[in-house]
N, C-alpha and C positions, 0 to 999 in steps of 0.2 A: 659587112664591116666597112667599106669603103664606100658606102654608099652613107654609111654613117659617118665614118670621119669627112666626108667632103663636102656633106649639108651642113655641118657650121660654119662654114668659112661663107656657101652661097647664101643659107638663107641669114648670114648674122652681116652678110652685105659688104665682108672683108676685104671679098678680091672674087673675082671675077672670070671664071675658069669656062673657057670653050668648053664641051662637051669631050672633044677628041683629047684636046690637051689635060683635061682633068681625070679622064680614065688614063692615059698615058703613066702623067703624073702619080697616080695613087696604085695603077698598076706597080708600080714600079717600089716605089715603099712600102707596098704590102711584101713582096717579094722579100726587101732587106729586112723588114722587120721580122718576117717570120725567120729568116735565116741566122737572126740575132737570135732568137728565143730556142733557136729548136739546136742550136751548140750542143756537141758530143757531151755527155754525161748531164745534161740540163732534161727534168722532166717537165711536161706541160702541166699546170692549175690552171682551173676556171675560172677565171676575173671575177664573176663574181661572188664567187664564197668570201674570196680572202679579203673583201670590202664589207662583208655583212657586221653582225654588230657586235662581233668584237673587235672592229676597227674603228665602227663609232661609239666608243667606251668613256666613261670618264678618264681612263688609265692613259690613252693615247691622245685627248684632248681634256684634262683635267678644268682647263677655265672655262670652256663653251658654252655658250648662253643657252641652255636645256627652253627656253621659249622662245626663240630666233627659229623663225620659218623657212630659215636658209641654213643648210648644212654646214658644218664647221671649215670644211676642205673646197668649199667654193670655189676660193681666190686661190689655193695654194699651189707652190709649183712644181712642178714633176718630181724633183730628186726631194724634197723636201715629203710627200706625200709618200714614194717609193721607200724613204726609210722608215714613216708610217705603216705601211702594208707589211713589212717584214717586221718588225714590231710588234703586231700584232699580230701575227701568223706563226710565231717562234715563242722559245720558252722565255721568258721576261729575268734576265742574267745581270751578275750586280757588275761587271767587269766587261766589256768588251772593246774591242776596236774596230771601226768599219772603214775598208779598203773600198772605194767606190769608181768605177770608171763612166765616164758621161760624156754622153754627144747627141747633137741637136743635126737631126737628118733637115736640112731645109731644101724647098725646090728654090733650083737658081734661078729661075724665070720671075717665082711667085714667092721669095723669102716666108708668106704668113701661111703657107701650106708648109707643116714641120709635122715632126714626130722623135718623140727625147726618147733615147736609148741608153737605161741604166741598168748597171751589173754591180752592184751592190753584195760585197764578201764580208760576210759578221763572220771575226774570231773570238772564241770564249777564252779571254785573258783570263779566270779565275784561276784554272790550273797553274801558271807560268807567275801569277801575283802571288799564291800558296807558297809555290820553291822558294819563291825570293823571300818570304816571311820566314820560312826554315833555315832559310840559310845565315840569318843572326838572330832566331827564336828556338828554343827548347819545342820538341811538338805535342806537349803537353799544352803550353801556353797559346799555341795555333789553334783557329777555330777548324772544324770537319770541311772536310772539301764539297759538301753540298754547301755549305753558307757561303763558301767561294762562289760557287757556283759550278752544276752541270750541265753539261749541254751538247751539241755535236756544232761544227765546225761550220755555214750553209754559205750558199750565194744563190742570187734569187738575179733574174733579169726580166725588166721588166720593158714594155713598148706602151708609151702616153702620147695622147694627143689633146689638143685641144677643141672640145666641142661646143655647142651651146648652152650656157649656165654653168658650165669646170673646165677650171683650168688646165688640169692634166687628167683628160680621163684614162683609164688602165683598159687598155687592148689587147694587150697580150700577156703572161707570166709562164715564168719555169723557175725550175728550183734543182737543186742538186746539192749533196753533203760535199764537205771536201774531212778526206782523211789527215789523220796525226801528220804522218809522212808528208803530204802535201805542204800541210800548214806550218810547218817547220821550214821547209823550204822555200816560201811567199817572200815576198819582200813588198813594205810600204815603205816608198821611195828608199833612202838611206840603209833604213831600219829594217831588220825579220819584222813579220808582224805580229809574231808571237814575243818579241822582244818587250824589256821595261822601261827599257829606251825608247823616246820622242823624235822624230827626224826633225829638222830645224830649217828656217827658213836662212837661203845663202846670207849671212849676216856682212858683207861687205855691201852689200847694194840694199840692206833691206831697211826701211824707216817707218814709223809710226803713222798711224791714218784713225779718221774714225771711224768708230763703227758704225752701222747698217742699219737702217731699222729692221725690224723681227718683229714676229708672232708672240705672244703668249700665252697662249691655244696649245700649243704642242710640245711633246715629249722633250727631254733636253738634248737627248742625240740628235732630233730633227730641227730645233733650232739652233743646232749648231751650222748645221748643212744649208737651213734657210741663211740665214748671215755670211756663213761663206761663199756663197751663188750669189749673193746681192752684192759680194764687195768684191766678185772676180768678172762676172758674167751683168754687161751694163746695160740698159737700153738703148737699144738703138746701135747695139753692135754689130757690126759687118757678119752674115753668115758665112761659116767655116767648114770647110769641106769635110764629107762625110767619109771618111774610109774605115771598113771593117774591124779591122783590128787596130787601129788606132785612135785610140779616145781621145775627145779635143779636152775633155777637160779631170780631173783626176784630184781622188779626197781623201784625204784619214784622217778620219772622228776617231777618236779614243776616249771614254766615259770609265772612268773609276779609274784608270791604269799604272799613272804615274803620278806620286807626290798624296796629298792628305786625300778624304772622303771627298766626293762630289765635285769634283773638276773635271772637268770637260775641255778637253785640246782636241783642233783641229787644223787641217794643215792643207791646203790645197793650189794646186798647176793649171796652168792652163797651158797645155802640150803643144796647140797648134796656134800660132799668132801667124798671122799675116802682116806682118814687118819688118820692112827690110835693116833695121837696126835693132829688133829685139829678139830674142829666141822662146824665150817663157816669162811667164809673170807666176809670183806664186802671192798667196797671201797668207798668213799664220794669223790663229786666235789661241788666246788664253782667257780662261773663265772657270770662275767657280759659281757654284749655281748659287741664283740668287744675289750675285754680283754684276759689277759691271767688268764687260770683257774686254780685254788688249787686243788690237789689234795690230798686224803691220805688212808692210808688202815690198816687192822685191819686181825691180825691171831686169830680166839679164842679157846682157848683152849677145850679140851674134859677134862669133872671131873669125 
């Protein structure tokens, strides 16, 4: 495996890795990434099942040009792919919210030797959208809670890197349910995540921007995650140090959950800046599918 992640960077002519320095190097990320994957109650999958074809479906790339000699998920980028793969590895639920944490392992010698580390938690809102329907509907008038949707609780983590011809290829996975009791007890930032409440970006600091360019290739949950990585996470950004249990950067997508059919909110942090006058950035989207989306973002100060 590291012999494979390390010949994209020599033979695609990246960067330029002594021998000792590049086993060092990759020594060493092999290490935290499996140490990422193999977290208490997370179990190990085979990378590559959960990429076979029912990840390249019309369902998870619906516009894909079926004669293009190039795979749909060439260009695409880690978290944006990551909610692909679980997508298509789980039951396809009309309701949910995704809690996601992200960080980008870089070598600090070599910034273009990296590995994205994403932990991605789908909660099945159908239950929690049900009560609320009951709670000013007769439940005669309610549809069944399978049209809600059923489903179990999951989080998936996943270890990508980049090699030659994909952008984020999958190295590693695991997976693990989380129970009722758990997910009751979760919090996306503000909010339970089992809530029908939206967390909100700080509205004293936050103003209007535009939006991102996007895919439309892909799921609407995952294009929500692509635009929100494009308008938080910029080229050519300082890399940010990696520690274990602190994510540099942190999402929640919510698809069906709050207000009419087919809205799509998302809301995402970036936890770790290195500035000595900021403390987080966050940026918020609003969209209904097949719209154009709002967006806006927020500096906050250090006190």
């Amino acid at each position: 495996m590291m012999k494979h992640f390390l010949s994209a960077y020599l033979l695609g002519g990246l960067v330029m890795l002594s021998p000792i320095a590049a086993f060092a190097s990759g020594t060493e990320m092999q290490q935290a990434a499996k140490a990422f994957v193999q977290e208490k109650g997370y179990v190990a999958r085979p990378v590559e099942a959960l990429t076979a074809d029912q990840y390249y479906s019309t369902r998870l790339f619906p516009n894909a040009n079926n004669q293009s000699i190039s795979l749909p998920d060439v260009s695409l980028d880690a978290l944006t792919r990551a909610v692909l793969i679980v997508e298509a590895n789980e039951l396809d639920l009309p309701h949910v919210r995704y809690h996601i944490n992200y960080s980008i392992y870089s070598d600090l010698e070599t910034p273009d030797l990296k590995q994205d580390y994403i932990e991605i938690t789908r909660y099945n809102l159908g239950p929690s959208r049900r009560l609320d329907v009951l709670s000013y509907l007769d439940a005669e008038y309610v549809a069944s809670p399978e049209q809600f949707g059923v489903g179990p609780h999951v989080s998936w983590r996943f270890v990508m890197a980049p090699v030659m011809g994909l952008q984020a290829d999958l190295h590693y996975a695991s997976r693990q349910e989380i129970s009722d009791t758990t997910a009751q007890k979760a919090m996306c930032f503000s909010q339970p995540c089992l809530s029908m409440e939206e967390a909100q970006i700080p509205p004293q600091y936050a103003k209007s921007i535009a939006g991102p360019m996007s895919s439309d290739l892909v799921t609407r949950s995952a294009k929500v995650a692509q635009e929100l990585q494009a308008a938080l996470i910029t080229d050519g950004m300082d890399p940010l140090p990696y520690t274990r249990d602190k994510p540099q950067f942190v999402f929640v997508i919510s698809k069906d959950v709050v207000g009419q059919e087919n809205t799509d909110l998302g809301l995402a942090q970036q936890a770790v800046v290195l500035d000595d006058a900021i403390a987080k950035v966050w940026v918020q989207r609003h969209g209904i599918e097949g719209g154009a989306a709002e967006f806006s973002e927020a500096f906050i100060p250090r006190r």
